[in-house]
mmCIF file as Biopython writes it, N, C-alpha, C and O atoms, coordinates in Angstrom:
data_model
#
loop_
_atom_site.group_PDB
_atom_site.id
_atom_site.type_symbol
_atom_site.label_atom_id
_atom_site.label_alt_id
_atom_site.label_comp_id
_atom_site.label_asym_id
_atom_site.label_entity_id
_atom_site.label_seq_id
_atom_site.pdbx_PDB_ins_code
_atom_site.Cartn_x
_atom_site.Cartn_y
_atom_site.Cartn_z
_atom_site.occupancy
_atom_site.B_iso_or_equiv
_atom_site.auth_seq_id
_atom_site.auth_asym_id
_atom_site.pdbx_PDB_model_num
ATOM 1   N N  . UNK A ? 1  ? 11.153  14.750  1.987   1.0 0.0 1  A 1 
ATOM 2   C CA . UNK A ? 1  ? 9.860   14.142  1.749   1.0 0.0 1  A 1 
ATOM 3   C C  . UNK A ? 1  ? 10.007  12.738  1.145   1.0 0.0 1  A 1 
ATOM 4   O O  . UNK A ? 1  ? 9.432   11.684  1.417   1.0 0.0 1  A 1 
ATOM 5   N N  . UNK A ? 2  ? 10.995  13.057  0.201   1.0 0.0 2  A 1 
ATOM 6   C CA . UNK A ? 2  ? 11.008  11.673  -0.618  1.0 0.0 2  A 1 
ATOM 7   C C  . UNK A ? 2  ? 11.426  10.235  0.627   1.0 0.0 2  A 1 
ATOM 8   O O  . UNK A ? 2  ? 10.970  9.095   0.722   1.0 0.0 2  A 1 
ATOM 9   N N  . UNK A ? 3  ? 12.208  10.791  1.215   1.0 0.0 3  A 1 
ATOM 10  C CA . UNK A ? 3  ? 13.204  10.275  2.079   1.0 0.0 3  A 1 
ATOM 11  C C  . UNK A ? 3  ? 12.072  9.492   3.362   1.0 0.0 3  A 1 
ATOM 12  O O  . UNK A ? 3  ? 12.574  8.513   3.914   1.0 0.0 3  A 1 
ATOM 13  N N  . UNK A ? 4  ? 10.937  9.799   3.724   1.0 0.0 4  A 1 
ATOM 14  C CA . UNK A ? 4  ? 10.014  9.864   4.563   1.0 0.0 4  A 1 
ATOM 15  C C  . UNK A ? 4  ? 9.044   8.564   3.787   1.0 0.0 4  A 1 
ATOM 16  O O  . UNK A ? 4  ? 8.871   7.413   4.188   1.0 0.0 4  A 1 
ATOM 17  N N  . UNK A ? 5  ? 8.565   9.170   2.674   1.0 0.0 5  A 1 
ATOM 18  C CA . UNK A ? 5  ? 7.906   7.746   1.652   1.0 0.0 5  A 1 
ATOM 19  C C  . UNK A ? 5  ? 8.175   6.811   1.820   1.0 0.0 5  A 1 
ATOM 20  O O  . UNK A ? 5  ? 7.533   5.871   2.290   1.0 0.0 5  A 1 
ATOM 21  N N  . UNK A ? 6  ? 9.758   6.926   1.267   1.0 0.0 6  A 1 
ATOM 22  C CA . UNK A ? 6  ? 10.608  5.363   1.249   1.0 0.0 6  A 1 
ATOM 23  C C  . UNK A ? 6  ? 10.756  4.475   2.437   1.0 0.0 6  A 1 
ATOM 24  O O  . UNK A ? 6  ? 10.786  3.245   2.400   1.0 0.0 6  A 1 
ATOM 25  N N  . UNK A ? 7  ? 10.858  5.333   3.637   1.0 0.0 7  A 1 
ATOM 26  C CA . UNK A ? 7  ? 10.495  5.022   4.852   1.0 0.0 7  A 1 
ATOM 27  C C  . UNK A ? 7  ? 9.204   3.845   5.454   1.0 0.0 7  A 1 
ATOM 28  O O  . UNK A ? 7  ? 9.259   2.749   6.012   1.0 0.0 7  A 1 
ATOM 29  N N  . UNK A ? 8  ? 8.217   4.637   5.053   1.0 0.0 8  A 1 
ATOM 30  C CA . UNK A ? 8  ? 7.042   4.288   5.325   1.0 0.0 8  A 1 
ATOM 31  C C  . UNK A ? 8  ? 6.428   2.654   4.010   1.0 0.0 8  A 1 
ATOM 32  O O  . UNK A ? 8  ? 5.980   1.520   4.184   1.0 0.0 8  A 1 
ATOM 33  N N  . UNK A ? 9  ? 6.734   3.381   3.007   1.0 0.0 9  A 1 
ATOM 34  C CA . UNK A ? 9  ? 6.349   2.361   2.243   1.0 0.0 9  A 1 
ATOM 35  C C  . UNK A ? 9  ? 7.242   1.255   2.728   1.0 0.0 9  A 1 
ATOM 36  O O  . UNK A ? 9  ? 6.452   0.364   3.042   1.0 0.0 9  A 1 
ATOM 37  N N  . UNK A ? 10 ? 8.332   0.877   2.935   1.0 0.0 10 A 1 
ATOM 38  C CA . UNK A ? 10 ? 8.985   -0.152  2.987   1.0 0.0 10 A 1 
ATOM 39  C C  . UNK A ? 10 ? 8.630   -0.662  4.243   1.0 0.0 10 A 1 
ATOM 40  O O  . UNK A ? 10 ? 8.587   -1.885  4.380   1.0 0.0 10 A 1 
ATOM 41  N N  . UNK A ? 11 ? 8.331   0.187   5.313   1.0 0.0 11 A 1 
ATOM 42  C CA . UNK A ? 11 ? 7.754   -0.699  6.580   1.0 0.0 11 A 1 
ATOM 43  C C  . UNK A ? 11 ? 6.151   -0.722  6.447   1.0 0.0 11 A 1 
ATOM 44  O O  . UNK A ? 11 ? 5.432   -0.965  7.416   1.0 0.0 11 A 1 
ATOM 45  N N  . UNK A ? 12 ? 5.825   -0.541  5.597   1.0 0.0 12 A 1 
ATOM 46  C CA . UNK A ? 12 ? 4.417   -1.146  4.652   1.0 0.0 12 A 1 
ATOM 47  C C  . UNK A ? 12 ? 4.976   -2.367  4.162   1.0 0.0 12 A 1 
ATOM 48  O O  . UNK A ? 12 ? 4.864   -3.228  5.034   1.0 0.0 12 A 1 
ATOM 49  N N  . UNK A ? 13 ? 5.396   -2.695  3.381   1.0 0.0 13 A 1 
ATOM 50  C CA . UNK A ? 13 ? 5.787   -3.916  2.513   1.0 0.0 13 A 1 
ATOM 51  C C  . UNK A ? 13 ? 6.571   -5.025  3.517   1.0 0.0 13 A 1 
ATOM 52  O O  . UNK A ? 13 ? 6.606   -6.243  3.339   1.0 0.0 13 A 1 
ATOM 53  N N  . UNK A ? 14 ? 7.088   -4.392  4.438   1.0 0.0 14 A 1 
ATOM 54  C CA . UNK A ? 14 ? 7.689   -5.857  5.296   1.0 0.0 14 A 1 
ATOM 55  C C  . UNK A ? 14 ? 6.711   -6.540  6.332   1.0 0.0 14 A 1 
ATOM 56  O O  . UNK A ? 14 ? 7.041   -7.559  6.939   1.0 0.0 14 A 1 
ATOM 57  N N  . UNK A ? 15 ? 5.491   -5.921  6.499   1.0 0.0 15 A 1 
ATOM 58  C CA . UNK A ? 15 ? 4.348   -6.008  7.124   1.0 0.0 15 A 1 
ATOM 59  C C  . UNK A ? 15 ? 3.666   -6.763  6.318   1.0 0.0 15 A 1 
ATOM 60  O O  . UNK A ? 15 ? 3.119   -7.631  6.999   1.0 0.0 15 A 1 
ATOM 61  N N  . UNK A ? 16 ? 3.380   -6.897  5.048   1.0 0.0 16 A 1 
ATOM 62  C CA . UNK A ? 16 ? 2.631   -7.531  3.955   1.0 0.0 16 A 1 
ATOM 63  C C  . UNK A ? 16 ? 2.909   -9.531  4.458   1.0 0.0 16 A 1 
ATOM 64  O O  . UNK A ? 16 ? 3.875   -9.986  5.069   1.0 0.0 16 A 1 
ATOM 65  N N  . UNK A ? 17 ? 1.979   -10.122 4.050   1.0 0.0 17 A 1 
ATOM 66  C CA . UNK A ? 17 ? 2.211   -11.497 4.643   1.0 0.0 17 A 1 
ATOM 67  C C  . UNK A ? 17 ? 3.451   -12.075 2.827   1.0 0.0 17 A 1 
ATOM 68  O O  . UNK A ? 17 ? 3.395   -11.863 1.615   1.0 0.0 17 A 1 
ATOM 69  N N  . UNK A ? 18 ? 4.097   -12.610 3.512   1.0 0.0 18 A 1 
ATOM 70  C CA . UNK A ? 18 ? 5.318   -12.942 3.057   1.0 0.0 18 A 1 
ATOM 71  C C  . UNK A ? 18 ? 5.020   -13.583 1.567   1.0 0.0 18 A 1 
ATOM 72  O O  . UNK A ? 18 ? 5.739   -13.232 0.632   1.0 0.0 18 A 1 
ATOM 73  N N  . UNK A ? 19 ? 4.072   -14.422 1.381   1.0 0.0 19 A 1 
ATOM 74  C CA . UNK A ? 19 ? 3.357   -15.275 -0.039  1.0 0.0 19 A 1 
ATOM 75  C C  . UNK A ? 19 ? 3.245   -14.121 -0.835  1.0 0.0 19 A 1 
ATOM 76  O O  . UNK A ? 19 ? 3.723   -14.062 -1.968  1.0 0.0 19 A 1 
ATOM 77  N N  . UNK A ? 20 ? 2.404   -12.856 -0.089  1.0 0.0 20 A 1 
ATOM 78  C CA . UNK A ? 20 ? 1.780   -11.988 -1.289  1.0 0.0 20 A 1 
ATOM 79  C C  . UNK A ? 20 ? 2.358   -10.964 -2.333  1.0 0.0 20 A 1 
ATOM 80  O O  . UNK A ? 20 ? 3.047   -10.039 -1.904  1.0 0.0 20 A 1 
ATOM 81  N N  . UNK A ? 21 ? 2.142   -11.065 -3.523  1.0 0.0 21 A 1 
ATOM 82  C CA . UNK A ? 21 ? 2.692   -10.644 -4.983  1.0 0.0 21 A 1 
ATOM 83  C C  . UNK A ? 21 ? 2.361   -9.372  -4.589  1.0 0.0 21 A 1 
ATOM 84  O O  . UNK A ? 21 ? 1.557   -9.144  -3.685  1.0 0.0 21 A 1 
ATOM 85  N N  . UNK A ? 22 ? 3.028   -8.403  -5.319  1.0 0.0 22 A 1 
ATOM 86  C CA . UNK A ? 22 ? 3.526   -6.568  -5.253  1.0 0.0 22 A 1 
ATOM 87  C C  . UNK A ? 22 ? 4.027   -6.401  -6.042  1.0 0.0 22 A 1 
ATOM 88  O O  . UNK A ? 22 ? 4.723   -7.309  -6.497  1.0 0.0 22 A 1 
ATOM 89  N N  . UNK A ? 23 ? 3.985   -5.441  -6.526  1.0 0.0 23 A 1 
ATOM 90  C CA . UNK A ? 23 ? 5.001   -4.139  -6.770  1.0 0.0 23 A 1 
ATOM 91  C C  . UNK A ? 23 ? 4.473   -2.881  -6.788  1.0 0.0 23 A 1 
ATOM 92  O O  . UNK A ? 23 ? 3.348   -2.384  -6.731  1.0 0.0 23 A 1 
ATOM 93  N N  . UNK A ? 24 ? 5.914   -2.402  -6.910  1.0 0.0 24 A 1 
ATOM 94  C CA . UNK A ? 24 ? 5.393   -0.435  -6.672  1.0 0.0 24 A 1 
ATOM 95  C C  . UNK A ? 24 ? 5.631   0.510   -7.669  1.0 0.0 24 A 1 
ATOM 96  O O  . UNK A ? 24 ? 6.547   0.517   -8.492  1.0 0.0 24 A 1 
ATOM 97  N N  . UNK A ? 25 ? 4.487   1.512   -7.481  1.0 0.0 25 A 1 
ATOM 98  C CA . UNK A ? 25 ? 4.746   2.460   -8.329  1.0 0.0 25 A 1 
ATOM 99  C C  . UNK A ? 25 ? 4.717   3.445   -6.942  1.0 0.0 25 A 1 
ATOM 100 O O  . UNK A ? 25 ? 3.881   3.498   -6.040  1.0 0.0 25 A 1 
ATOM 101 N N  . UNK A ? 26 ? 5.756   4.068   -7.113  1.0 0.0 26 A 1 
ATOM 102 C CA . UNK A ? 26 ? 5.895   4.843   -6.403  1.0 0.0 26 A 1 
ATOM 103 C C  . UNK A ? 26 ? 5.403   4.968   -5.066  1.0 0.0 26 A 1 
ATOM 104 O O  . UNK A ? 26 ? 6.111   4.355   -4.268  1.0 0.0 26 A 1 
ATOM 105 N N  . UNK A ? 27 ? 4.530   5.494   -4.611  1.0 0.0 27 A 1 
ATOM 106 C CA . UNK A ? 27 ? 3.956   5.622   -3.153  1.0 0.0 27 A 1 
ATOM 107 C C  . UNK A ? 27 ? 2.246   4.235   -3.543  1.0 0.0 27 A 1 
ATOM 108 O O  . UNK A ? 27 ? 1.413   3.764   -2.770  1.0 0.0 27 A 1 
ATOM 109 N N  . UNK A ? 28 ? 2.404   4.106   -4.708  1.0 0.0 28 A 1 
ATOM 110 C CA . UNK A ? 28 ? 1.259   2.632   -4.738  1.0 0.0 28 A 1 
ATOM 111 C C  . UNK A ? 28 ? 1.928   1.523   -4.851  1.0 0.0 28 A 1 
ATOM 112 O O  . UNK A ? 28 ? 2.992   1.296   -5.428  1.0 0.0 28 A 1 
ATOM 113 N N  . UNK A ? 29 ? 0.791   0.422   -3.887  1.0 0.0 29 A 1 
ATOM 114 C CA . UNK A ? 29 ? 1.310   -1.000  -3.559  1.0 0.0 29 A 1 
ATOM 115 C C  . UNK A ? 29 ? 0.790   -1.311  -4.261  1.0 0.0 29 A 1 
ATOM 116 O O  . UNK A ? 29 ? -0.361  -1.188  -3.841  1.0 0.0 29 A 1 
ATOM 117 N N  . UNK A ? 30 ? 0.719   -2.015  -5.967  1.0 0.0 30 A 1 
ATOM 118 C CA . UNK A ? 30 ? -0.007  -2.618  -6.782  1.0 0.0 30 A 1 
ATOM 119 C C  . UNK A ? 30 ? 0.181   -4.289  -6.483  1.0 0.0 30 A 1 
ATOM 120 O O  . UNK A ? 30 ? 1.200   -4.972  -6.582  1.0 0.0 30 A 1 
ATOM 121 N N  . UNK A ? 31 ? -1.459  -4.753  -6.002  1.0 0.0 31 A 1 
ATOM 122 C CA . UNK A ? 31 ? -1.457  -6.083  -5.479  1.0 0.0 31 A 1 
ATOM 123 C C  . UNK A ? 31 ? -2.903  -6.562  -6.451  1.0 0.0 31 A 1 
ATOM 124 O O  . UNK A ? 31 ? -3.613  -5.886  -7.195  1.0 0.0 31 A 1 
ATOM 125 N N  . UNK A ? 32 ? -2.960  -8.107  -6.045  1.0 0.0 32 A 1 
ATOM 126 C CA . UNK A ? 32 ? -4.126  -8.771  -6.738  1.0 0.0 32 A 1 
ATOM 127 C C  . UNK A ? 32 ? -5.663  -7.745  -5.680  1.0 0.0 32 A 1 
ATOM 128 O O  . UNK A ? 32 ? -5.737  -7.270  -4.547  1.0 0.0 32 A 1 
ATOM 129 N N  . UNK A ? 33 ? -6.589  -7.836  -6.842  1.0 0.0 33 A 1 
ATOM 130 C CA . UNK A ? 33 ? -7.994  -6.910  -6.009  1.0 0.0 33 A 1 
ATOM 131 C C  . UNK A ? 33 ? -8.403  -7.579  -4.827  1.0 0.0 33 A 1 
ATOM 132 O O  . UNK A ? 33 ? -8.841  -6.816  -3.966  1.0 0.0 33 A 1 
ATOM 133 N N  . UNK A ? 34 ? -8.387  -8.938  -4.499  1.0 0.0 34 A 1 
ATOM 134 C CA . UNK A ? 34 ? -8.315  -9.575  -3.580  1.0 0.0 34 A 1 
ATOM 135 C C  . UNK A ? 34 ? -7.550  -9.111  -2.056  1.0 0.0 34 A 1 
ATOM 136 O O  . UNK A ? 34 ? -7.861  -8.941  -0.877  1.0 0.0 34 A 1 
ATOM 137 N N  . UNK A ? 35 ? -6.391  -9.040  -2.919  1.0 0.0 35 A 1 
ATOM 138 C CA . UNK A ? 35 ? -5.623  -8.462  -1.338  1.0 0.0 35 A 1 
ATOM 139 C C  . UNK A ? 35 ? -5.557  -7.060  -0.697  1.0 0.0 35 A 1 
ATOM 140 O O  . UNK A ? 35 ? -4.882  -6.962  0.328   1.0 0.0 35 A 1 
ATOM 141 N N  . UNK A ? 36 ? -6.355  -5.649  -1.315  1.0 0.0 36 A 1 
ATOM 142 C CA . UNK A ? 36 ? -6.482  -5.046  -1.479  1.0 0.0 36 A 1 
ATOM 143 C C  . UNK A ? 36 ? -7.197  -4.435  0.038   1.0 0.0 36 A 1 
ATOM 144 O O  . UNK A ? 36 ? -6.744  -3.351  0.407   1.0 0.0 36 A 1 
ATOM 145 N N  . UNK A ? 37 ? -7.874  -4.836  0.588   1.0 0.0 37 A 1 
ATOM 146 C CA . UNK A ? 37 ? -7.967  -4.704  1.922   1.0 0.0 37 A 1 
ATOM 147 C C  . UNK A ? 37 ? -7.052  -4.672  2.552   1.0 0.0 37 A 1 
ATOM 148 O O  . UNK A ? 37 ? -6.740  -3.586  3.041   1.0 0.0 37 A 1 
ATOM 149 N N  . UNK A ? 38 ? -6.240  -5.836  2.809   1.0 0.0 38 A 1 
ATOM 150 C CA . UNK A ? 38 ? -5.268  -6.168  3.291   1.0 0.0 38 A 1 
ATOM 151 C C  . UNK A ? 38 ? -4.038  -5.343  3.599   1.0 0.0 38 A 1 
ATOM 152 O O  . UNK A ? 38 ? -3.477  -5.177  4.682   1.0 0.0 38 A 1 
ATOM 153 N N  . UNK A ? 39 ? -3.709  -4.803  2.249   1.0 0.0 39 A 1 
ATOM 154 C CA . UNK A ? 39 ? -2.936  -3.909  2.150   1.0 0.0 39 A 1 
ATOM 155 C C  . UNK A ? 39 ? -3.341  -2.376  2.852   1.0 0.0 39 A 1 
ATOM 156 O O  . UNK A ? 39 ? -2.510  -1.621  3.357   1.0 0.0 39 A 1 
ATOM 157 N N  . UNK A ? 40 ? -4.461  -2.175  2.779   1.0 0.0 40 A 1 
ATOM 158 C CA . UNK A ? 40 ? -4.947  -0.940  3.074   1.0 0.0 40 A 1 
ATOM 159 C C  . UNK A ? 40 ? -4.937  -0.969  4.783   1.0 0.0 40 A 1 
ATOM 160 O O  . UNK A ? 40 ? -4.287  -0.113  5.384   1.0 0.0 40 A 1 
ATOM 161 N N  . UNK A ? 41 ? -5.477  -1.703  5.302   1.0 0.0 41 A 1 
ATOM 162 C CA . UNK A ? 41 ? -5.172  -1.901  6.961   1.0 0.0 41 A 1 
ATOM 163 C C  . UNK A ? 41 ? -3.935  -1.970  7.205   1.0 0.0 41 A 1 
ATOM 164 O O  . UNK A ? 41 ? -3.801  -1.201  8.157   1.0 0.0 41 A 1 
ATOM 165 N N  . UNK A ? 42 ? -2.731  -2.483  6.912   1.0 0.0 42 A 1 
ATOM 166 C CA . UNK A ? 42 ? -1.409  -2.072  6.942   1.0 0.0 42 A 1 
ATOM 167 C C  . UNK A ? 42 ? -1.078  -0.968  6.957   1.0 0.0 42 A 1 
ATOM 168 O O  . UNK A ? 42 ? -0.467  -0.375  7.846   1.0 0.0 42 A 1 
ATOM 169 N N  . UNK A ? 43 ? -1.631  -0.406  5.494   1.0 0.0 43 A 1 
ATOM 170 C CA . UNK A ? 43 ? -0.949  1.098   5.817   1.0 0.0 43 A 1 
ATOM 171 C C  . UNK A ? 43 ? -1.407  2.225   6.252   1.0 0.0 43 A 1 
ATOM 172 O O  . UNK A ? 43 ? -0.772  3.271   6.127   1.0 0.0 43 A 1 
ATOM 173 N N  . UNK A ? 44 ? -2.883  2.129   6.970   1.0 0.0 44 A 1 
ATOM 174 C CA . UNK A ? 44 ? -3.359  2.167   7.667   1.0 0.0 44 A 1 
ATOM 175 C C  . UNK A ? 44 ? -2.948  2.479   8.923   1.0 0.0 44 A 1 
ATOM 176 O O  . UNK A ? 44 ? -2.914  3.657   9.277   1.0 0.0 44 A 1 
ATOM 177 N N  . UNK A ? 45 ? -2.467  1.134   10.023  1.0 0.0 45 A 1 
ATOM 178 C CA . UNK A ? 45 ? -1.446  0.861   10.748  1.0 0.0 45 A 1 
ATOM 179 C C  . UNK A ? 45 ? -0.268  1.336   10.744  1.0 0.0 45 A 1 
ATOM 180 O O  . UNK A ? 45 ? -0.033  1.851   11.837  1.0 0.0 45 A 1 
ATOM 181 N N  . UNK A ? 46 ? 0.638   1.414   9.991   1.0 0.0 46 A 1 
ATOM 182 C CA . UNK A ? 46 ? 2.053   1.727   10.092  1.0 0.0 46 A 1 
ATOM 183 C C  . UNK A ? 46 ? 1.875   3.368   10.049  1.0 0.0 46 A 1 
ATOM 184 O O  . UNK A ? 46 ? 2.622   4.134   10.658  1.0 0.0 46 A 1 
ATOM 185 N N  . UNK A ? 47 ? 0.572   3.852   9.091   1.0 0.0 47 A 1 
ATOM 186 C CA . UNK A ? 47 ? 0.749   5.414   9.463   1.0 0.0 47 A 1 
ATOM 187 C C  . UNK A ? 47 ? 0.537   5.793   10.796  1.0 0.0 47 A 1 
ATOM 188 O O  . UNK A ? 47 ? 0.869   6.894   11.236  1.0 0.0 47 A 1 
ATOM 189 N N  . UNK A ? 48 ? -0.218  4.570   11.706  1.0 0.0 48 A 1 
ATOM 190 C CA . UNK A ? 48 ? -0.810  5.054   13.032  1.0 0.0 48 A 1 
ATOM 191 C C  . UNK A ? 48 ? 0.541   5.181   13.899  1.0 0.0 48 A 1 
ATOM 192 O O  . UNK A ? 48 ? 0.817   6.178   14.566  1.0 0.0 48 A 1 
ATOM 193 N N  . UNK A ? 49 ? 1.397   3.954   13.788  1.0 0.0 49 A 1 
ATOM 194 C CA . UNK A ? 49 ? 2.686   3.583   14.409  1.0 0.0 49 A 1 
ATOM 195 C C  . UNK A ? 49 ? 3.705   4.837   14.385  1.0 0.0 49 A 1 
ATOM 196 O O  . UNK A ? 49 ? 4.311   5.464   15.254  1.0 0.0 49 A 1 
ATOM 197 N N  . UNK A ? 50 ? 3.598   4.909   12.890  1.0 0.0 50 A 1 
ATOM 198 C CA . UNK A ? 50 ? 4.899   5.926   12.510  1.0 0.0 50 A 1 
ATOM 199 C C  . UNK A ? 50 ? 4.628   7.686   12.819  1.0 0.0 50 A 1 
ATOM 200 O O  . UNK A ? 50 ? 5.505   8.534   12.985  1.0 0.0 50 A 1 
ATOM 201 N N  . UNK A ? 51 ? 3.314   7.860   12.827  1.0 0.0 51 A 1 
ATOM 202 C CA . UNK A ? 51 ? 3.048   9.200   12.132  1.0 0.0 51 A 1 
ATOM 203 C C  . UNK A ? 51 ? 2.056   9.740   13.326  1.0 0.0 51 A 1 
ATOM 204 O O  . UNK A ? 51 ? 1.836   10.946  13.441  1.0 0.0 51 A 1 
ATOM 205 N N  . UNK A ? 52 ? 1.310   8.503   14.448  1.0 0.0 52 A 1 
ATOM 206 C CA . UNK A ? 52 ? 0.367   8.883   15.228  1.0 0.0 52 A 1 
ATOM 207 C C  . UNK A ? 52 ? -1.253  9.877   14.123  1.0 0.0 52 A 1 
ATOM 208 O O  . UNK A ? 52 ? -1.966  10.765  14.590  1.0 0.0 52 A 1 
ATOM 209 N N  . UNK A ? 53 ? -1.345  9.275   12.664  1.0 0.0 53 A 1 
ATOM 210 C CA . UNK A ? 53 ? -2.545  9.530   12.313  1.0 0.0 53 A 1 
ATOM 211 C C  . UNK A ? 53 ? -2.429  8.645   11.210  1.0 0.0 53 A 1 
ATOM 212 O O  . UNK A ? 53 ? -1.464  8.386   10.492  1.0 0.0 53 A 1 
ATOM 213 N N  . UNK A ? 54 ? -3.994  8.092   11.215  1.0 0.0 54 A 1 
ATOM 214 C CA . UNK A ? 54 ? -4.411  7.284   9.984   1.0 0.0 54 A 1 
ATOM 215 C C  . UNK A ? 54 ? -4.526  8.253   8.776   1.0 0.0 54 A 1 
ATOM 216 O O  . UNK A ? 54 ? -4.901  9.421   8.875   1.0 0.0 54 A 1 
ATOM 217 N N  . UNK A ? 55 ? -4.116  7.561   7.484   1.0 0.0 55 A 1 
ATOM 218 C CA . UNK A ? 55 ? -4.254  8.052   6.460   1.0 0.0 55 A 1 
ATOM 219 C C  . UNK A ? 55 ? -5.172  7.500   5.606   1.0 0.0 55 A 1 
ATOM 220 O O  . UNK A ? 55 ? -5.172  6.271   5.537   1.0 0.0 55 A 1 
ATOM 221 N N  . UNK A ? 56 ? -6.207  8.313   4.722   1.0 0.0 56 A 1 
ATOM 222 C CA . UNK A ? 56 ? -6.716  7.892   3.685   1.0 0.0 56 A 1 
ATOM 223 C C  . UNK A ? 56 ? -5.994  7.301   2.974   1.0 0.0 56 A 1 
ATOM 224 O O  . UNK A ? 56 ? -4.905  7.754   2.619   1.0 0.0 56 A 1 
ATOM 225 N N  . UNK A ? 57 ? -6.583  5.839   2.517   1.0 0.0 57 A 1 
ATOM 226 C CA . UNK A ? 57 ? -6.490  5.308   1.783   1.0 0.0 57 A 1 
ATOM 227 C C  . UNK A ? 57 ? -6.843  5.124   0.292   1.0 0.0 57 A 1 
ATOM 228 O O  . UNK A ? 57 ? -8.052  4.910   0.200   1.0 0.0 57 A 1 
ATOM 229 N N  . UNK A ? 58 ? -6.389  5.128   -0.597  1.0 0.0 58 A 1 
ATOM 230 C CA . UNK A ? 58 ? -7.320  4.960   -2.140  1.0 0.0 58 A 1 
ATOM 231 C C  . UNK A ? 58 ? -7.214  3.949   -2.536  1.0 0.0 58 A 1 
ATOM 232 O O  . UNK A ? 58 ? -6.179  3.771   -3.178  1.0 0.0 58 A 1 
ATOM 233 N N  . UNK A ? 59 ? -8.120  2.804   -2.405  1.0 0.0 59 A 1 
ATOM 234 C CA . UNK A ? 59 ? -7.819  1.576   -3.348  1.0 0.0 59 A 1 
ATOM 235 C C  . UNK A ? 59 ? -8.421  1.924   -4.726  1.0 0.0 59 A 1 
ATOM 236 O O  . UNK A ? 59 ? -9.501  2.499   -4.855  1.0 0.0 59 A 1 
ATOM 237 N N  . UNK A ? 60 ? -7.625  1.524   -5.748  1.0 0.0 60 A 1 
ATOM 238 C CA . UNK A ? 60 ? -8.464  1.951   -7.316  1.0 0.0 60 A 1 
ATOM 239 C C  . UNK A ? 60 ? -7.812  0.898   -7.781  1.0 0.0 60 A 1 
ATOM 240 O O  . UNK A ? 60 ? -6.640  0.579   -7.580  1.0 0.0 60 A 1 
ATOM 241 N N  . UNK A ? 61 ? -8.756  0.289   -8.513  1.0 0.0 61 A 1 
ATOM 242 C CA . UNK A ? 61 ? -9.278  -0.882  -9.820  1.0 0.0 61 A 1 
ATOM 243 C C  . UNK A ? 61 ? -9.132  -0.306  -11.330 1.0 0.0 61 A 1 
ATOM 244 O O  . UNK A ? 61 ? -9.927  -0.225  -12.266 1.0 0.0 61 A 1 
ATOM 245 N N  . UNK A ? 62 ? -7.433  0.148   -11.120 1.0 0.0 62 A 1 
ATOM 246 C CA . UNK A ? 62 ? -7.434  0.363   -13.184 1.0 0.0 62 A 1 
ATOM 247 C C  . UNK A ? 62 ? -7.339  -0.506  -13.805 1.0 0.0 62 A 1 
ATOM 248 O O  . UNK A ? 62 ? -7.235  -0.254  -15.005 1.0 0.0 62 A 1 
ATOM 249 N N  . UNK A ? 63 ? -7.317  -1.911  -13.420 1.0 0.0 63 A 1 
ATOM 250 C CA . UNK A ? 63 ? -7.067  -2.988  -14.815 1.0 0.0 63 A 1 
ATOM 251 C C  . UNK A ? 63 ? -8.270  -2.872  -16.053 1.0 0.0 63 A 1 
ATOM 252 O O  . UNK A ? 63 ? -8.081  -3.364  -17.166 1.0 0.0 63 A 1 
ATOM 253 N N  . UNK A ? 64 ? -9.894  -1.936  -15.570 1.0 0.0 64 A 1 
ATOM 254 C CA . UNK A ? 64 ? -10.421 -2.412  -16.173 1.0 0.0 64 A 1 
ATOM 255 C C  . UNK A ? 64 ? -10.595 -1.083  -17.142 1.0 0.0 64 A 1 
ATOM 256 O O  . UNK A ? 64 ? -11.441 -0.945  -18.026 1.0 0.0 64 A 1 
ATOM 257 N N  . UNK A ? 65 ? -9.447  -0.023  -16.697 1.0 0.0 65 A 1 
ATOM 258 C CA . UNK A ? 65 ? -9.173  1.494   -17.621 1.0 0.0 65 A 1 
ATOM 259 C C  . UNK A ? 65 ? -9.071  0.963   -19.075 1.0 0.0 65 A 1 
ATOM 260 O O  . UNK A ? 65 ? -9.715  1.334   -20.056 1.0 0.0 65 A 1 
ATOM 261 N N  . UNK A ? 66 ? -8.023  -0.080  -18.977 1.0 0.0 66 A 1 
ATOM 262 C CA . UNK A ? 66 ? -7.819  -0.228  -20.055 1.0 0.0 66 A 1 
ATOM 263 C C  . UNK A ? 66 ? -7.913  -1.117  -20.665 1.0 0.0 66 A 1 
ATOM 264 O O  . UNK A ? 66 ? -7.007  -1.327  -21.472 1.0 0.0 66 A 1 
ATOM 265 N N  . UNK A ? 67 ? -8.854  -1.909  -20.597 1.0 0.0 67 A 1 
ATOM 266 C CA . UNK A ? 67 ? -9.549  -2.905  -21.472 1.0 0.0 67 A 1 
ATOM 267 C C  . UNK A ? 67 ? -10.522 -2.584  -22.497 1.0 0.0 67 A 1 
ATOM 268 O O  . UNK A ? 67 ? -11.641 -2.285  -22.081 1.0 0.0 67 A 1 
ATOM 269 N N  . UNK A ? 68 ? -10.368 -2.583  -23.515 1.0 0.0 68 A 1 
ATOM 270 C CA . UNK A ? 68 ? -11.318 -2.245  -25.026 1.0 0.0 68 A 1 
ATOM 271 C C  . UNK A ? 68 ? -11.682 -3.237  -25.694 1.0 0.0 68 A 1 
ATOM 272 O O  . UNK A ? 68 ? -12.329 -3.081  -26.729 1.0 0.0 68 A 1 
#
């Protein structure tokens, strides 16, 4: 399984346009909220490519969890 992730996420991330800031937590692409679409139609795509089915996506906005 793990082995399958790493897979996918990384032909997620080489798909990403080359300028744009990332990193990962694990199976999340943490990007600016802006690019956040962006990212989601990718992986989107590569599940269609790789897997022959789209996957739900979750975009979530925690920067503002933790602001007090």
């Amino acid at each position: 399984m793990q082995k399958t992730e790493v897979e996918y996420i990384k032909t997620c991330l080489s798909r990403l346009p080359k300028d744009m800031k990332f990193f990962t937590i694990h199976d999340a692409i943490c990007v600016k909220e802006s690019d956040g679409d962006i990212v989601k139609a990718v992986m989107e795509q590569v599940s269609m490519e790789m897997y022959g089915e789209k996957i739900s996506v979750k975009i979530e906005n925690s920067s503002q969890d933790n602001v007090k």
